[in-house]
N, C-alpha and C positions, 0 to 999 in steps of 0.2 A: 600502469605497468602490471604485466601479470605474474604472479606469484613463482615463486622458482619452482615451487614442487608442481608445476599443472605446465602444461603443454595443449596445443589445438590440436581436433580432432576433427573429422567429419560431421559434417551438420545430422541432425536427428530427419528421420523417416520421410523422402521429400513430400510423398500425398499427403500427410498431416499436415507438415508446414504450410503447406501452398492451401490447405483449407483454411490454416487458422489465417493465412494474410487476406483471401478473398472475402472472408466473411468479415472482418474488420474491417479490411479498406472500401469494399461495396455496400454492406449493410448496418453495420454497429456507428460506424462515425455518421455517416445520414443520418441515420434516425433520429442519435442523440444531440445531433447541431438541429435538426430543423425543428420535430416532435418534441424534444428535449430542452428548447430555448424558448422564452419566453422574451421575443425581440422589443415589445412594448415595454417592457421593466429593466432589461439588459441582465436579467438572472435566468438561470436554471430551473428547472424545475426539478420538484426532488423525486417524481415518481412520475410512472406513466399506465394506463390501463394494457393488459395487452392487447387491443388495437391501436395501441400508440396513441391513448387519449390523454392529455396533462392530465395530473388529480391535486385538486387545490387541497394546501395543507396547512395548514393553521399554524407550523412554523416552518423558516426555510433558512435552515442549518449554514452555520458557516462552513463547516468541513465539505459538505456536498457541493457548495460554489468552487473553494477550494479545488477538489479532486478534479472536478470537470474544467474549469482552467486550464490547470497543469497539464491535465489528459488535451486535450487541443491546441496549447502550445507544442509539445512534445510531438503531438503527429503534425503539426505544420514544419518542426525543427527536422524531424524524420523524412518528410519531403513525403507522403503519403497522403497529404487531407489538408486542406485548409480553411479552417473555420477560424484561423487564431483572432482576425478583427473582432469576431463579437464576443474571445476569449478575453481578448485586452480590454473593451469595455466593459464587461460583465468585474475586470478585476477594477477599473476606476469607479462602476456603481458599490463595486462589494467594500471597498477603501470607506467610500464616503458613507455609507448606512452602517458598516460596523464595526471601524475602527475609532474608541473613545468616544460613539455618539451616545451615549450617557451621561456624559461628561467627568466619565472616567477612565483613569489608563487599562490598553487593552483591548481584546474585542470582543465584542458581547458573543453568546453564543447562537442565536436566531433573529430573525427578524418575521413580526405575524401578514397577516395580510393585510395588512393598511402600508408595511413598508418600515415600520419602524420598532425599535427591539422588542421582542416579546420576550426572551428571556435573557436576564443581564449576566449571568453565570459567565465567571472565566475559568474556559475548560482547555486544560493542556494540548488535549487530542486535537483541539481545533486551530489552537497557535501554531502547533506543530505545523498543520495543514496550510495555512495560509503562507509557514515563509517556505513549505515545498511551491505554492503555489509563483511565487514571489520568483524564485529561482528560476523558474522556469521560462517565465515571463520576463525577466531581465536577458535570459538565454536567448533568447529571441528579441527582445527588442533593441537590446545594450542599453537601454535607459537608464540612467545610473541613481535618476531618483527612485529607483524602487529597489534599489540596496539602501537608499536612505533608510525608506518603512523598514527593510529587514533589519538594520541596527538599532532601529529605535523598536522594536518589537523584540528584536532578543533582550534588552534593556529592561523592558515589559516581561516578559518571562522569568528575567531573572529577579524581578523585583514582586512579582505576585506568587510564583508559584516555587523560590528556592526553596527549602528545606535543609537547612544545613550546609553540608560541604559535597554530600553524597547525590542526591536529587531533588526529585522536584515532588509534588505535591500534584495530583492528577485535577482536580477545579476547586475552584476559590469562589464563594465559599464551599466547606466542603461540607458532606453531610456524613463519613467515615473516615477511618485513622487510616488505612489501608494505603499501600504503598502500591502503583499497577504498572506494570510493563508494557504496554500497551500503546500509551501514551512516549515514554522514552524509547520506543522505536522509532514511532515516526517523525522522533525530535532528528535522531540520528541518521535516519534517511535524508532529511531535511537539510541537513548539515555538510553530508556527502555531496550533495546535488547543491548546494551552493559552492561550495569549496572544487568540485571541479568547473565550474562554471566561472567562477572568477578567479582561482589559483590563489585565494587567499588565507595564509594558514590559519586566519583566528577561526576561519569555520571546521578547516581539520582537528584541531583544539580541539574545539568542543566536540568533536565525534569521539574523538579519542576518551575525553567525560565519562561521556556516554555508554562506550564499548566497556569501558575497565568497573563501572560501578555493571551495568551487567554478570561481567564474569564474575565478579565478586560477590553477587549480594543476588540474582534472581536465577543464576543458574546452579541446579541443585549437584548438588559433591559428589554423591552418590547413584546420579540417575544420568546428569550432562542436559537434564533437558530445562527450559527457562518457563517457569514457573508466570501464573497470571499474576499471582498478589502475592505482597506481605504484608508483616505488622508492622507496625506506627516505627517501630526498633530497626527496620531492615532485616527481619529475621523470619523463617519461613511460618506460618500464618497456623500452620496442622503440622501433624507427627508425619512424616513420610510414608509414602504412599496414598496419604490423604487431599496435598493441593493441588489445585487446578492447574490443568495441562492444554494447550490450543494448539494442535499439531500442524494448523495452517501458521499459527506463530512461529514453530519450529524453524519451517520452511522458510519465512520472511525471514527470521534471524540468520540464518544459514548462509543466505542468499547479503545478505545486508552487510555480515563478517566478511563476504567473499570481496563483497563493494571497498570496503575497510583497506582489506589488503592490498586489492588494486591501486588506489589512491594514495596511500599510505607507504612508499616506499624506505622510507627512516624509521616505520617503525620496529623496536628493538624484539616484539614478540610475535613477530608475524607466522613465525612454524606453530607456536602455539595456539594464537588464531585459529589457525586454517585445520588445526586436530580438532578445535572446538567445532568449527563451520561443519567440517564432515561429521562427527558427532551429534551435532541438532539436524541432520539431512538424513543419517542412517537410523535414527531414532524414533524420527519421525513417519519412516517409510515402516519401520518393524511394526509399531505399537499402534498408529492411528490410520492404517486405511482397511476398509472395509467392504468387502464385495468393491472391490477395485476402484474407491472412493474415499477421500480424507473424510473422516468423521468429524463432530462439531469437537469433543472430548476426554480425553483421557484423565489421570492422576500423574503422578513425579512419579510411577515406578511401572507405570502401562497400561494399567490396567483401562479399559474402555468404560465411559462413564455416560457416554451421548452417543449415540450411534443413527441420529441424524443429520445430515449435511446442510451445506451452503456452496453456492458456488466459488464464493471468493479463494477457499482452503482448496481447491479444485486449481484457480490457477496458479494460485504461489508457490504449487510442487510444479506445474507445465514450467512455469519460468524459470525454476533452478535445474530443472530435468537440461533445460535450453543452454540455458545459463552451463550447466556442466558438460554438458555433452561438446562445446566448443574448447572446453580450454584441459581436459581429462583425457589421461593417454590411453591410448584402446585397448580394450583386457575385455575379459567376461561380462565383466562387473556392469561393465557400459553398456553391453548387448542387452543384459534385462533390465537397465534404466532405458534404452530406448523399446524395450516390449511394453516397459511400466506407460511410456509416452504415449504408444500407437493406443492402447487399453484406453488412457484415459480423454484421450482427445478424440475417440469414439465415443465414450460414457458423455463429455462435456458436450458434445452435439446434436446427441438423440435426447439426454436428459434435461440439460442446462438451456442448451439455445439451440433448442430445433429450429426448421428452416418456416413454419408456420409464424413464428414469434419475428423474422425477417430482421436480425438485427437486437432483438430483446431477450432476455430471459429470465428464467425461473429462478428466483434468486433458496428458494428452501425448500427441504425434502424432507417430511420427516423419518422414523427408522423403516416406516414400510415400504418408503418410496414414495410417497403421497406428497401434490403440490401443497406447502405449507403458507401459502401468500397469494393475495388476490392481485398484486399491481407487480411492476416493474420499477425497482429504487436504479434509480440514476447513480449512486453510490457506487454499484460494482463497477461501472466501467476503468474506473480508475484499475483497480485492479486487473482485470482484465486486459488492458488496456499494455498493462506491465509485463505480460506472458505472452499478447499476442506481435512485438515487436522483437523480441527475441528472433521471430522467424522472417523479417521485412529482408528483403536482398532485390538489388536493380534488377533478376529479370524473374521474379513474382508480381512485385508490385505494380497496380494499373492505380495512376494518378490521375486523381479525378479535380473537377475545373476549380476552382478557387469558388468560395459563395459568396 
């Protein structure tokens, strides 16, 4: 349901749109299902050279199987790409190497290359990953044994990483008291995306956890913007204007409150929600972009601290730019979020994924501009991946043959 205060609007700039859907549905999904899989193992790879050469890595991440999962279920559910077969096996190999093969609860964080765990770390960010991954893959299959794994994995979550009544603890063991937000984002995306897929409230529950220990405790009183870390207490970590600030977080959070409220129709604070969502959107736009680019960093009071890039903070403002411009009634306001669009989905394709990379790109830049990385992380797609179906509509889309 969408929010009372928002209304549809006309879609953003169509020559952008139609770029960003041909460039994902012709060359981003190819590359990363063919280049991108490693069919003899039924995993991911976690990087690629850029001429689409695998780069063998000494660990392979559970969140990166994760991401790419979900990102492949999602465009087979989208009706755009269908790689999801070697997504659903890549998720029964990723079950059986790293859920509990320690033989302990939970899932290990890597597995090396021989296949079997290299690092037994339980990291929050990853659990997160795997029940988005999970969700999406039940979306698509209706298998109901893989809501099984999700309730014995939140079971698992909640038994290695509670901390109290408030949150969670970011990995087990830990080597810092620090409290990060990071990780309870993409618990709460997670949670979204299972609860709309099965209508079942205990996953709204927990979103709702989620959302209220945020407002409470990581976004700051005086600035609205959500903070990376606290201390061990729940309390902010430095004096103001001194803690970390990730203005592509801003955007994700903005965007993830808007999810909230969608789904959320009983809930009692939704006008207040949606002051905060525009609050971390206009905040984010004022304080961290830079020569027409989301910076890596700010502080809680603006001030810019990194003024080098990634691409990920690139797409999680396209997708809430997307994301608003559909449901935002037409005023001024709207015409320089759709300038802000045409700007950066220019920037994102001469800088990020030029047509040379044919589907790849430049995942870091540092302040001068300069490529920061020699390979291509399979990681961003997911993101990616997030901003460029905002723009999918029946007559952009060329549906390509099933693999």
């Amino acid at each position: 349901m969408t929010h009372s205060l928002v209304e549809k609007q006309p879609s953003l700039d169509t020559d952008s749109s139609i770029q960003w859907t041909d460039w994902m549905v012709q060359k981003a999904l190819p590359l990363w299902s063919t280049a991108g899989y490693d069919r003899a193992r039924r995993l991911y790879h976690e990087r690629l050279t850029f001429d689409a050469t695998p780069i063998v890595t000494s660990d392979l991440r559970l969140m990166v199987q994760a991401r790419q999962i979900a990102t492949f279920c999602r465009a087979s559910l989208d009706g755009v790409f269908n790689a999801s077969r070697d997504a659903l096996d890549c998720l029964a190999e990723v079950q059986n190497r790293f859920w509990r093969s320690d033989n302990q609860p939970g899932w290990v964080f890597a597995l090396g290359v021989d296949g079997r765990p290299s690092k037994t770390t339980r990291d929050l960010y990853a659990h997160a990953f795997i029940l988005y991954a999970y969700a999406w893959a039940y979306n698509l299959s209706r298998d109901r044994n893989l809501l099984k794994i999700v309730n014995e994995t939140i079971k698992e979550i909640e038994s290695i990483f509670q901390e109290g009544v408030e949150g969670f603890l970011s990995e087990v063991p830990g080597y810092n008291s620090m409290r990060c937000q990071n990780p309870h984002m993409h618990l709460l995306e997670a949670y979204l995306v299972l609860f709309e897929v099965t209508e079942d409230q205990f996953y709204l529950d927990k979103a709702q956890h989620i959302v209220e220990l945020v407002n409470n405790r990581f976004i700051n009183s005086r600035s609205g913007m959500v903070m990376e870390f606290l201390s061990s207490d729940w309390t902010p970590c430095k004096e103001f204007g001194s803690n970390s600030v990730e203005p592509g977080h801003l955007f994700e959070w903005s965007w993830l409150m808007s999810e909230f409220i969608r789904l959320s129709s009983e809930y009692p604070h939704r006008k207040s929600l949606y002051s905060i969502s525009e609050r971390l959107f206009t905040s984010g736009v004022e304080y961290g972009i830079v020569h027409g680019m989301v910076c890596d960093g700010i502080t809680d009071d603006g001030t810019i601290t990194h003024t080098s890039t990634r691409i990920w903070p690139q797409t999680e403002l396209i997708r809430l730019l997307a994301y608003r411009s559909k449901r935002l009634t037409i005023n001024l306001k709207n015409v320089a979020e759709n300038y802000l669009f045409v700007t950066m989905t220019r920037i994102f394709f001469s800088s990020y994924a030029p047509n040379s990379l044919q589907g790849g790109w430049f995942d870091r830049r540092n302040a001068k501009g300069n490529i920061t990385v020699d390979h291509m992380p399979a990681s961003s797609l997911y993101h990616i991946y997030g901003a460029a179906r905002e723009f999918f509509s029946s007559d952009q889309v060329i549906r390509l043959p099933k693999i």
